[in-house]
C-alpha positions in Angstrom: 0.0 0.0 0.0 1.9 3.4 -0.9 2.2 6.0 1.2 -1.0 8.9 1.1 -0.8 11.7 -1.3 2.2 9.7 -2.9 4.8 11.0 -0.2 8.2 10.1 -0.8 11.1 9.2 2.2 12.6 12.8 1.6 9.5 14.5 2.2 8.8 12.5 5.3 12.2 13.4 6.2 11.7 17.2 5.8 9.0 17.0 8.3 11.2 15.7 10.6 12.4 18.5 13.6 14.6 19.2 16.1 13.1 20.3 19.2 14.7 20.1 22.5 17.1 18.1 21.5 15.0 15.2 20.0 13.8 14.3 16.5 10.0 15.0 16.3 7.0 15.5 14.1 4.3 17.7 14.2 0.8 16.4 15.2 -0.9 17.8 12.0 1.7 16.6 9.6 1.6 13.1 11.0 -2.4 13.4 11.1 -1.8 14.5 6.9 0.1 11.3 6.4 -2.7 9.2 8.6 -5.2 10.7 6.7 -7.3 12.3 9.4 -7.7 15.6 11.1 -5.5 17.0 13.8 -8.1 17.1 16.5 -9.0 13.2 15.6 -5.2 12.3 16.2 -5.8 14.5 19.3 -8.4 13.0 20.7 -7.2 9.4 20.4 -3.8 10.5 21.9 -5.9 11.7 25.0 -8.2 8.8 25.3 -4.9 6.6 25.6 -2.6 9.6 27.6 -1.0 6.6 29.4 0.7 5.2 26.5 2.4 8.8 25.5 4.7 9.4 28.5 6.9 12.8 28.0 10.0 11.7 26.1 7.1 10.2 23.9 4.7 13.5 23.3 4.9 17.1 24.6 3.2 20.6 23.6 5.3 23.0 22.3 5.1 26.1 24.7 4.6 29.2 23.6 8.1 30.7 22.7 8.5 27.2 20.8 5.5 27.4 18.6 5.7 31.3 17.6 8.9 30.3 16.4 7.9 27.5 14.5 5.0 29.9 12.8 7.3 32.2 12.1 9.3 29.8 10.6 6.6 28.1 8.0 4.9 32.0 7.7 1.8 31.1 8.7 -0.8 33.0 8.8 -2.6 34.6 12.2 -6.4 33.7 10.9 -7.7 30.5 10.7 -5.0 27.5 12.0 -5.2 25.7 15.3 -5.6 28.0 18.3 -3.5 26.2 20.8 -0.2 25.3 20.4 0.8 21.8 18.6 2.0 18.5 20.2 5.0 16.9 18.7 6.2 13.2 19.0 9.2 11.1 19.1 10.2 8.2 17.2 9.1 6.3 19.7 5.3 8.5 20.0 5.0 8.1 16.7 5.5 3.9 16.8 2.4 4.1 19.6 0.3 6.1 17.4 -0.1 3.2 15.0 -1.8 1.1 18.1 -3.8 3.6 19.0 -5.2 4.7 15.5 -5.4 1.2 14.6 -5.5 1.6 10.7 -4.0 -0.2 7.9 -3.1 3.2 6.4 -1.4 4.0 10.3 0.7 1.0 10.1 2.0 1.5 6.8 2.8 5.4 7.3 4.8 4.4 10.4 6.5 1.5 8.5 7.6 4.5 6.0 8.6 7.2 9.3 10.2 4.4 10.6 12.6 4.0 7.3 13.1 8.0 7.5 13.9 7.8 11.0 16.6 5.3 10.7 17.7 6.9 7.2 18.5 10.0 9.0 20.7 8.5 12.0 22.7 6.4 9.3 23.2 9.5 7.3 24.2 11.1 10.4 26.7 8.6 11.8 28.8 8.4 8.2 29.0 11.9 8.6 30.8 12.3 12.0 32.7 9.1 10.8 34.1 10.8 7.8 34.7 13.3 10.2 36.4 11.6 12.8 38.8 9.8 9.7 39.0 13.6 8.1 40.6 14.5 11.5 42.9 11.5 12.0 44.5 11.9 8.7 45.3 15.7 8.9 47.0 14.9 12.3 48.8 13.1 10.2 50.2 15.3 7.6 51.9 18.6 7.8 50.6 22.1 7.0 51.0 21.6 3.3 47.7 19.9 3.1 45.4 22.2 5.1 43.9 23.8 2.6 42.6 20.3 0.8 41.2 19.4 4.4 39.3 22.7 4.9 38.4 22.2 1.4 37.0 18.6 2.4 35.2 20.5 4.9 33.5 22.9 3.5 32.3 20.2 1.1 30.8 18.4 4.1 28.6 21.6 5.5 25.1 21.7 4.0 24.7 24.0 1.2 23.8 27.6 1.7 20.6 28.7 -0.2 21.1 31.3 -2.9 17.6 32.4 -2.6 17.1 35.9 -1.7 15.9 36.6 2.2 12.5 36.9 3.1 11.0 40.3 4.6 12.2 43.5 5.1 16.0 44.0 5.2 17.6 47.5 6.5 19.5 50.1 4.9 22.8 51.3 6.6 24.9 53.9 5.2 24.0 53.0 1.6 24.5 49.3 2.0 22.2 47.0 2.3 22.3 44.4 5.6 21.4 41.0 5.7 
């Protein structure tokens, strides 16, 4: 059974945040993939609050979620009026118990797979790292500029788009 609305891995992936330090989604894009409404996902989440200790599920607090709107531009009318849960890997595994759905099941197989794509992708990148650093402890000055080469390669790539919003003029330059 595909995925709904023919979602690939990477955009699975994309929805995946970092919030206080853990890898989350939001409840309304998981309740997208499931194929029901946020306050349906809700609403089963509170009817089984014992299977979603805190490390599982948490509401973003207020500083948290004005960020995150800021960050997507979305707009003040209309939306959800109180700020959004989130959930771990592991939340999201218990969802598909308590929604019960074939569709549920197969959605988490596919957040499962982006989960565990993410922390490989991860882990070959501080191993390259680690093997990066061995080697120029190894080798004299003369090839410092191919490792901070190497490293610059390694940093995700900087968008060329121009910034959103307003940007301020000071003494005939423009700042960024």
């Amino acid at each position: 059974m595909p995925i709904p609305n023919t979602l690939t891995l990477p955009e699975i992936e994309q929805s995946i945040l970092t919030l206080r330090g853990q890898r989350v989604m939001l409840s309304s894009d998981l309740a997208t993939l499931y194929g029901v409404e946020t306050k349906v996902l809700t609403q089963a989440v509170k009817r089984n609050i014992k299977r979603f200790p805190a490390d599982f599920m948490f509401q973003l607090n207020h500083d948290e979620w004005a960020s995150l709107k800021s960050q997507t531009v979305t707009s003040n009318r209309g939306g959800t009026r109180y700020a959004p849960y989130v959930f771990s890997e592991q939340g999201i595994a218990m969802l598909s118990s308590v929604l019960r759905s074939e569709q549920a099941v197969q959605v988490n197989i596919e957040i499962m797979r982006a989960f565990v794509r993410l922390r490989r992708i991860l882990s070959e990148h501080q191993e390259i790292a680690r093997r990066l650093d061995t080697l120029e402890s190894h080798y004299d000055a003369q090839f410092k500029a191919v490792f901070d080469a190497i490293r610059q390669l390694m940093m995700p790539p900087h968008s060329n788009k121009n910034p959103i919003g307003f940007t301020a003029e000071i003494h005939g330059k423009e700042k960024k």
